[in-house]
N, C-alpha and C positions, 0 to 999 in steps of 0.2 A: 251476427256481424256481416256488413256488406263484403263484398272481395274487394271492394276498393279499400275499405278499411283496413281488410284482412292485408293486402298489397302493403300498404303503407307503415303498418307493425312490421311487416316483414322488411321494408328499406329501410327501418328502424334500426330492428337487427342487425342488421346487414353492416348499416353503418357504426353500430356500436363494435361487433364484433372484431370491425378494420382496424378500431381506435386501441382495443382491446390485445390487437395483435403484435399492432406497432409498440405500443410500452410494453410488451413483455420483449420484443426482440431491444429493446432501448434501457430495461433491466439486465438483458443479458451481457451487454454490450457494458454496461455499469460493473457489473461484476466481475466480467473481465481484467477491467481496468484497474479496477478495485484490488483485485489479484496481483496483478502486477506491480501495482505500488507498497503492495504487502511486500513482495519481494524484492525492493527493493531497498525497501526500510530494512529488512534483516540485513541485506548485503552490507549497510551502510554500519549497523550496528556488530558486525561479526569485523570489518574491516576497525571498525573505534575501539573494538576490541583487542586488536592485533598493534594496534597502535599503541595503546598503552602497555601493553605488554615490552613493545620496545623501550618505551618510554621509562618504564618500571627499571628494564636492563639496563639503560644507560645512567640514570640515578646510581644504582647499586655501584657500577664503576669508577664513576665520579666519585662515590664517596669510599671508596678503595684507593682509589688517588690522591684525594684528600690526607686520608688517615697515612698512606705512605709518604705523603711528601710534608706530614705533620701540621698541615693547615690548621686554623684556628676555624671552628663551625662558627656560619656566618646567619 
């Protein structure tokens, strides 16, 4: 193999290894992100969660008011 040849595999390289460089920091960069929206999907569901639990409480009282003030279930 000539050196110019040899040269020219190696600007090959070179520039494959840039391309190679950049998607893994643009993977990282992904997964980060990725991270974050995990977290904030839980938030969302630990908060829906909390919510219905209120929501559960206030049912149960409504129908303790019902049953005292003799309502007819509707």
């Amino acid at each position: 193999m000539t050196e110019e040849m040899a040269n020219l595999v190696l600007e090959q390289l070179r520039h494959i290894r840039q391309r190679v460089d950049r998607t893994d920091e643009k993977v990282d960069t992904v997964i980060l992100r990725l991270g974050i929206i995990e977290g904030h999907v839980a938030n969302f569901h630990v908060s829906e969660a909390g919510q219905n639990l209120e929501i559960d409480r206030i049912r149960n009282r409504l129908d303790r008011i019902e049953r005292r003030l003799e309502l007819p279930e509707s």
